[in-house]
C-alpha positions in Angstrom: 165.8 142.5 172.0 164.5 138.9 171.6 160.9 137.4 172.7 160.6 134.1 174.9 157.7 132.5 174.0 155.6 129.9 176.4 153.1 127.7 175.6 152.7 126.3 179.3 151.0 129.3 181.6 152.7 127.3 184.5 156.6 128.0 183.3 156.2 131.3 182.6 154.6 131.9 186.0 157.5 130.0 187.3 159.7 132.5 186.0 157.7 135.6 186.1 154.9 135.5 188.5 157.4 137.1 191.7 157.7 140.2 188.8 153.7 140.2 188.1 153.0 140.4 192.2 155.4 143.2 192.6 152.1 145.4 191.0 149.4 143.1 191.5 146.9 145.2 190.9 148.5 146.5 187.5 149.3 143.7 186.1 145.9 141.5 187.2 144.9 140.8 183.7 148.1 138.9 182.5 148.3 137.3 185.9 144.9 136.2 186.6 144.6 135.1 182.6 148.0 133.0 183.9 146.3 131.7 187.0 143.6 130.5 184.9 145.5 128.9 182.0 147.7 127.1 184.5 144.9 125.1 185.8 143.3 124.5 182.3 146.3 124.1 180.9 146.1 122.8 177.0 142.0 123.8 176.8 143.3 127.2 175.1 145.0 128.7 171.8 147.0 130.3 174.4 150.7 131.9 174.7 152.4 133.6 177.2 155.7 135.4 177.2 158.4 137.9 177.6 160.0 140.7 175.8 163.6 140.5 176.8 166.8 143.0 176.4 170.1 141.7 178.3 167.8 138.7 179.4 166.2 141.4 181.4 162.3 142.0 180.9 161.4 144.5 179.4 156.9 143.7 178.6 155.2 139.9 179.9 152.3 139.2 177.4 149.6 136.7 177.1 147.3 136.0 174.6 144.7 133.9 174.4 142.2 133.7 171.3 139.9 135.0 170.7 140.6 137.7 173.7 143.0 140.4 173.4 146.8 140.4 173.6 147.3 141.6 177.2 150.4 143.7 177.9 152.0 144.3 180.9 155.1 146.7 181.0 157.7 145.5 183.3 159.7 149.0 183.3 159.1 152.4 182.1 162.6 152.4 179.8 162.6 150.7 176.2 158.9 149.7 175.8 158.1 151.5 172.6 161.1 149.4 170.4 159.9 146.0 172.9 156.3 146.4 171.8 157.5 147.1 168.4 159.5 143.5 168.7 156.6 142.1 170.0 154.7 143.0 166.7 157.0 142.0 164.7 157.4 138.7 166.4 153.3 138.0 166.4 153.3 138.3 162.9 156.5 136.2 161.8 154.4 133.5 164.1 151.5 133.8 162.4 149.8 134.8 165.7 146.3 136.2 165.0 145.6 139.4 167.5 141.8 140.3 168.1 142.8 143.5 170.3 145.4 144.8 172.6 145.1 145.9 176.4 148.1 147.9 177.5 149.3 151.3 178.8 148.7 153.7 176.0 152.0 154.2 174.2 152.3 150.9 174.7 149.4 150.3 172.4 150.3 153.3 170.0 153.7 151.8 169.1 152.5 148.1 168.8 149.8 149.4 166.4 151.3 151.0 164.2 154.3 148.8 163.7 151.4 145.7 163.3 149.6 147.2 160.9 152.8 147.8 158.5 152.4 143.7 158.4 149.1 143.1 158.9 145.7 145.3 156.7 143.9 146.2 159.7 142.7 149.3 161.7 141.9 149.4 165.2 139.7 151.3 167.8 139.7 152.7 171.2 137.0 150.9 172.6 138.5 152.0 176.8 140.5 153.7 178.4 140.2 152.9 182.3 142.5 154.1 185.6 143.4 151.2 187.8 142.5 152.2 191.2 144.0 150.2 195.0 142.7 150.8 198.1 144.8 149.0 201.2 143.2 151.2 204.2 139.8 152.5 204.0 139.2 155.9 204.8 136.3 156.3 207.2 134.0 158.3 206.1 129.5 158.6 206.6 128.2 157.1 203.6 124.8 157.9 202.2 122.3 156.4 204.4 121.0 152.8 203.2 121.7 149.2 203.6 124.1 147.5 202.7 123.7 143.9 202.4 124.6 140.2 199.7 122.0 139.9 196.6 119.3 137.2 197.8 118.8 133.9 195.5 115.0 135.2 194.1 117.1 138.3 192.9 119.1 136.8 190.4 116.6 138.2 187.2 117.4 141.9 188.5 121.5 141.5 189.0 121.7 139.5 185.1 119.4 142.8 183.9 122.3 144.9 185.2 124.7 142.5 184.2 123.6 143.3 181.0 123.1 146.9 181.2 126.7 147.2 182.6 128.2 145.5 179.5 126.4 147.5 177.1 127.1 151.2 178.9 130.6 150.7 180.2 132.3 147.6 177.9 129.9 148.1 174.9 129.5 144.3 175.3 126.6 142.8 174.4 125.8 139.8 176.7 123.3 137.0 176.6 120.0 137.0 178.7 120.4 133.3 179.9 124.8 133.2 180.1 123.8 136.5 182.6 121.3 134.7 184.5 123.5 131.5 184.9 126.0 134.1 186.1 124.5 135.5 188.5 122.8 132.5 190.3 126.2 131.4 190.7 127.7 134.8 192.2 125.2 134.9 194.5 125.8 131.8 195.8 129.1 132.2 195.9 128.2 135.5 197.6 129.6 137.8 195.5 126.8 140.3 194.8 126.8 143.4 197.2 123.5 145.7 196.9 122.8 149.4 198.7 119.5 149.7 199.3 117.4 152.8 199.6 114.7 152.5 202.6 112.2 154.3 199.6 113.4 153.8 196.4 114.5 150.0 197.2 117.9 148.5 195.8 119.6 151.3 193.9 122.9 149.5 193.3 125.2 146.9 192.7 129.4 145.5 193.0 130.6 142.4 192.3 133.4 141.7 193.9 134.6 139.0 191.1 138.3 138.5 190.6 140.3 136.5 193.2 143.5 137.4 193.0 146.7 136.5 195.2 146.1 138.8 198.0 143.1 141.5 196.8 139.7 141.2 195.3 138.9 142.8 191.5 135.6 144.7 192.4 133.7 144.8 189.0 129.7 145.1 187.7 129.7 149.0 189.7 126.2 149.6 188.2 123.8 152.2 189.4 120.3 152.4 187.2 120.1 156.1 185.4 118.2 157.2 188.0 119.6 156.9 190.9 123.2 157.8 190.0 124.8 161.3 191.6 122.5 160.6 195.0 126.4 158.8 196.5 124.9 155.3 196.2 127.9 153.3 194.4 130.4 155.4 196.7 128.5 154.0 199.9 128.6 150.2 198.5 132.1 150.1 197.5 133.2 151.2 200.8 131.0 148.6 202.6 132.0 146.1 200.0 135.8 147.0 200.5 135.7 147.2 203.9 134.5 143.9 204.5 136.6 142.4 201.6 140.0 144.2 203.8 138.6 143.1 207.2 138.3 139.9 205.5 142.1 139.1 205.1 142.6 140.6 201.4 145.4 143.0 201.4 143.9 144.9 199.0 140.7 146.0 196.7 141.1 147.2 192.8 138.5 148.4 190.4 138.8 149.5 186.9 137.1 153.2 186.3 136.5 155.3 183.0 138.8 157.7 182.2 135.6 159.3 181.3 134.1 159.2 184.5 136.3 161.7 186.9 133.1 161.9 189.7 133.3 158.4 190.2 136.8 158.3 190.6 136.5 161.3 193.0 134.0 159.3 195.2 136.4 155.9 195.3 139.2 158.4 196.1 137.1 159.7 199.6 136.9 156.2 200.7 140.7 155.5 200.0 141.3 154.4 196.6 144.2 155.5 194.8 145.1 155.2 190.8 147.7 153.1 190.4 147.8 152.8 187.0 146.0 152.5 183.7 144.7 150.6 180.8 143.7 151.0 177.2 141.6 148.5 175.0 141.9 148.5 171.0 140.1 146.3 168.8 141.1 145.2 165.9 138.7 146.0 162.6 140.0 144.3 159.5 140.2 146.6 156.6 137.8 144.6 153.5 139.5 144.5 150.3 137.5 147.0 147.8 
């Protein structure tokens, strides 16, 4: 096995992006981080590249400090000895890795063959299914309204912003970067509330990551309060039915492992796991 390295996001997606569509949804990290690079190209420490065996791939990789190295496993044979290769080659480059995002023995196998080189321990910090949905399932959601987040509401979606990061990334995220955020998402009209005819706006999507042909639905935050009344479940079927109607083949969302009533409810409305993810962090080990 040998790694191809790229420094231009544009030639590797020139070679790989008709692999990354194939699974869109499952491989939207590497390809949207690809997407992004290509038209900032030189603004990032950033390399992309493959993981070959008989100059067939085997993983695509990207990483871009300080974010995680981002995996993506182009067959189900040989990735344990690729992501071991891949390890291995990181370190002989002096490539510095802040985390990894991969299928899990994906991660298991690159970790402990990096920490051999490198004096480092790392932690499970998520573990997420991938869910798809391509034909929504009709079904009587919860009664409310459904409607796009309205300018003078920006304060409320960067409060959730925030709470979101902290519950379900264990991010913490900065008052002002969340409000500058979210003026612009509304604008853009990407903010979907559910409103409850008594106890006002009880939820909120964001459907945030353009992709080729689907929409990333992200920010799924219902306050404490109000969760288990069917709330999130009604707005994500809104939001993805309009998204679908829209032209986009397809909706994904990212859901805790954790979390198996939420990813009951996305399943009613048509969702479907496709695949899943783990996130490690990388903790260096202080010398005593």
């Amino acid at each position: 096995m040998l790694v191809k390295e790229y420094n231009i996001a544009r030639t590797f997606l020139e070679e790989y992006e008709k692999i990354l569509l194939e699974q869109e949804s499952v491989s939207q990290l590497l390809l949207y981080t690809a997407y992004s690079n290509s038209k900032n190209e030189g603004k990032d420490q950033a390399i992309f590249g493959a993981v070959l065996e008989d100059q067939s791939a085997v993983l695509l990789f990207c990483n871009v400090a300080p974010y995680d190295l981002v995996i993506y496993a182009v067959r189900t044979d040989s990735v344990i000895q690729a992501a071991v290769v891949l390890a291995d080659f990181l370190e002989d480059s002096h490539i510095t890795v802040y985390g990894i995002v991969a299928i899990h023995e994906i991660c298991q196998s690159f970790i402990e063959q990096y920490k051999k080189h490198v004096n480092c321990s790392f932690v499970e910090k998520l573990s997420m299914d991938i869910m798809e949905i391509r034909k929504i399932q009709e079904v009587k959601p919860v009664e409310g309204v459904y409607r796009l987040a309205r300018r003078e509401e920006a304060k409320l979606v960067a409060e959730w912003m925030i709470e979101f990061q902290l519950e379900a990334l264990a991010n913490e995220m900065d008052y002002e970067a969340a409000l500058k955020k979210a003026v612009k998402q509304i604008e853009e009209r990407k903010i979907h509330f559910y409103e409850d005819t008594e106890e006002g706006i009880v939820t909120m999507a964001v459907a945030a990551r353009k992709l080729a042909h689907g929409v990333t639905i992200t920010y799924i935050y219902t306050p404490e309060i109000n969760r288990g009344k069917g709330y999130a479940a009604a707005n994500i079927y809104y939001v993805s039915k309009e998204l679908l109607e829209q032209g986009n083949e397809f909706c994904t969302l990212f859901v805790d492992k954790k979390n198996p009533l939420s990813t009951r409810a996305y399943e009613k409305v048509g969702y479907k796991i496709v695949g899943d993810c783990y996130e490690y962090k990388v903790v260096p080990v202080l010398p005593s």
